[in-house]
C-alpha positions in Angstrom: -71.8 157.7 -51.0 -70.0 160.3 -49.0 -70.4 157.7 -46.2 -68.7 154.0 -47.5 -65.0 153.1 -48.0 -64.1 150.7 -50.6 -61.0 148.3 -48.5 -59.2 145.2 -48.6 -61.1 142.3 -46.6 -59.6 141.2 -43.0 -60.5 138.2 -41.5 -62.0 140.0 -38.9 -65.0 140.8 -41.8 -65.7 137.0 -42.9 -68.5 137.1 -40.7 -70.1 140.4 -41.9 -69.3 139.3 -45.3 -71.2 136.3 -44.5 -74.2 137.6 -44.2 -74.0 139.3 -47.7 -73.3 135.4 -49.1 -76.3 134.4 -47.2 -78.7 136.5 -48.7 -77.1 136.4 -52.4 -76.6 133.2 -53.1 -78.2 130.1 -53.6 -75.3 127.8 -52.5 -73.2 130.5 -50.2 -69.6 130.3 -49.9 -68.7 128.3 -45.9 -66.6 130.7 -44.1 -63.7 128.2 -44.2 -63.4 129.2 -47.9 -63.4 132.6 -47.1 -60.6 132.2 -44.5 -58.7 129.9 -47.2 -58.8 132.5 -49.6 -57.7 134.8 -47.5 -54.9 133.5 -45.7 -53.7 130.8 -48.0 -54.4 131.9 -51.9 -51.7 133.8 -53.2 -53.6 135.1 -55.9 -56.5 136.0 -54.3 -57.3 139.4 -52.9 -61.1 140.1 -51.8 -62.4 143.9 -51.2 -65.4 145.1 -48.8 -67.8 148.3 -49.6 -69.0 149.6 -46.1 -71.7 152.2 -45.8 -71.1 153.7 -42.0 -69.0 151.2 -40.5 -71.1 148.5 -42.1 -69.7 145.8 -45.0 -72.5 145.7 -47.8 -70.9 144.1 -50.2 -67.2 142.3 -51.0 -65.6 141.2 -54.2 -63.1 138.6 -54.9 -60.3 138.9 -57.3 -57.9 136.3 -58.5 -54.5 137.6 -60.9 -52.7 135.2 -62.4 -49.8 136.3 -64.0 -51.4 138.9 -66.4 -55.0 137.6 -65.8 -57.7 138.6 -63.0 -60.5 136.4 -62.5 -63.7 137.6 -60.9 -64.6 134.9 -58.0 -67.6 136.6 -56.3 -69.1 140.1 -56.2 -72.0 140.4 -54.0 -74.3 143.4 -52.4 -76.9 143.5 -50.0 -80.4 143.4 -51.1 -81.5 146.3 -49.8 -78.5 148.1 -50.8 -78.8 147.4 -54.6 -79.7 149.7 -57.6 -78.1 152.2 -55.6 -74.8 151.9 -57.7 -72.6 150.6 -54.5 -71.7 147.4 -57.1 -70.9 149.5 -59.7 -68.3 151.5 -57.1 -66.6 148.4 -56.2 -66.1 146.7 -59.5 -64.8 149.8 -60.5 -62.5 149.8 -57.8 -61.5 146.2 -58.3 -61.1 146.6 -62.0 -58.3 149.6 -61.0 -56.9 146.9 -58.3 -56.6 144.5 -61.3 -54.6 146.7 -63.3 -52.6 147.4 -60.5 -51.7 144.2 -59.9 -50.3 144.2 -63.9 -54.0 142.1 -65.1 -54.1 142.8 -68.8 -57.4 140.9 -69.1 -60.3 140.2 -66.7 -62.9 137.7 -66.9 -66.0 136.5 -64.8 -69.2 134.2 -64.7 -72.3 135.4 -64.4 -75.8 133.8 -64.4 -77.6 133.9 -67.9 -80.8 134.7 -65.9 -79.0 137.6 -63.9 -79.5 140.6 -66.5 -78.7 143.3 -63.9 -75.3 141.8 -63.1 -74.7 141.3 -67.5 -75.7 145.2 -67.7 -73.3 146.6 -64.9 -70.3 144.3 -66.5 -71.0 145.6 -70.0 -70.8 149.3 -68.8 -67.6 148.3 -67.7 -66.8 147.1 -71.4 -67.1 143.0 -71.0 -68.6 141.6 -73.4 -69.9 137.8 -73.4 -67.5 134.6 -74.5 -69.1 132.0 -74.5 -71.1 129.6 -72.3 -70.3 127.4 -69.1 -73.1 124.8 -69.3 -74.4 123.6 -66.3 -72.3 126.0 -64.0 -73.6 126.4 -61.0 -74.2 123.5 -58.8 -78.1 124.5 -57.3 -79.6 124.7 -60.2 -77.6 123.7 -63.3 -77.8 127.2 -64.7 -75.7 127.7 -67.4 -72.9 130.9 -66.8 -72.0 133.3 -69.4 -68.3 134.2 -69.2 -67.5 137.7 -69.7 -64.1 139.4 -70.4 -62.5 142.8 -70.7 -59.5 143.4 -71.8 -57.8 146.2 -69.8 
């Protein structure tokens, strides 16, 4: 991994980063939100993982007061397994706690069991159920939460 930098996201990466949405999700972020969140949320901050110059992935954190909220965290399919994720929600998580986040918390797809493994290395643990979550397929979401 001698080769990738973990940064904050510019504008100028939206549309690398939207090519990562693209191919992760089934109903992918517009670039208008992307810009929104980046220019106009003030408790938003996203991050990029680039391996040679290249954006594989991107996270988006929200803090509120004393809590971070896990938007979006996303990785290239060809790029997964090879613990990038793992590198930037680690780096997120120490962003968080920067940013004076005593708790963090997340959805995640019931059916995505890689995802649930990664965040319980990291100490989450499941809350509780969002039913219905997500919008493509009515999926319910587990909600997950650390404190930190």
């Amino acid at each position: 991994m001698s080769d990738t930098i973990i940064r904050q996201m510019r504008v100028e990466d939206i549309d690398q980063v939207m090519q990562v949405e693209a191919v992760s999700f089934g109903t992918p972020w517009t670039k208008d939100i992307f810009v929104n969140e980046l220019k106009e949320n003030p408790y938003a901050v996203y991050f990029v993982i680039e391996k040679s110059g290249t954006v594989i992935g991107y996270c988006g954190l929200w803090v509120i007061i004393d809590e971070a909220q896990i938007t979006n965290i996303a990785i290239l399919p060809e790029h997964r397994g090879k613990k990038y994720g793992q590198a930037l929600f680690h780096f997120v998580i120490n962003q968080a706690v920067a940013l004076g986040a005593k708790q963090l918390s997340l959805e995640v797809r019931v059916s995505n069991l890689p995802a649930q493994n990664m965040y319980k290395k990291f100490g989450l643990v499941p809350g509780g159920i969002r039913k219905n979550y997500y919008t493509d397929n009515f999926e319910d979401a587990l909600v997950m939460w650390v404190k930190l």
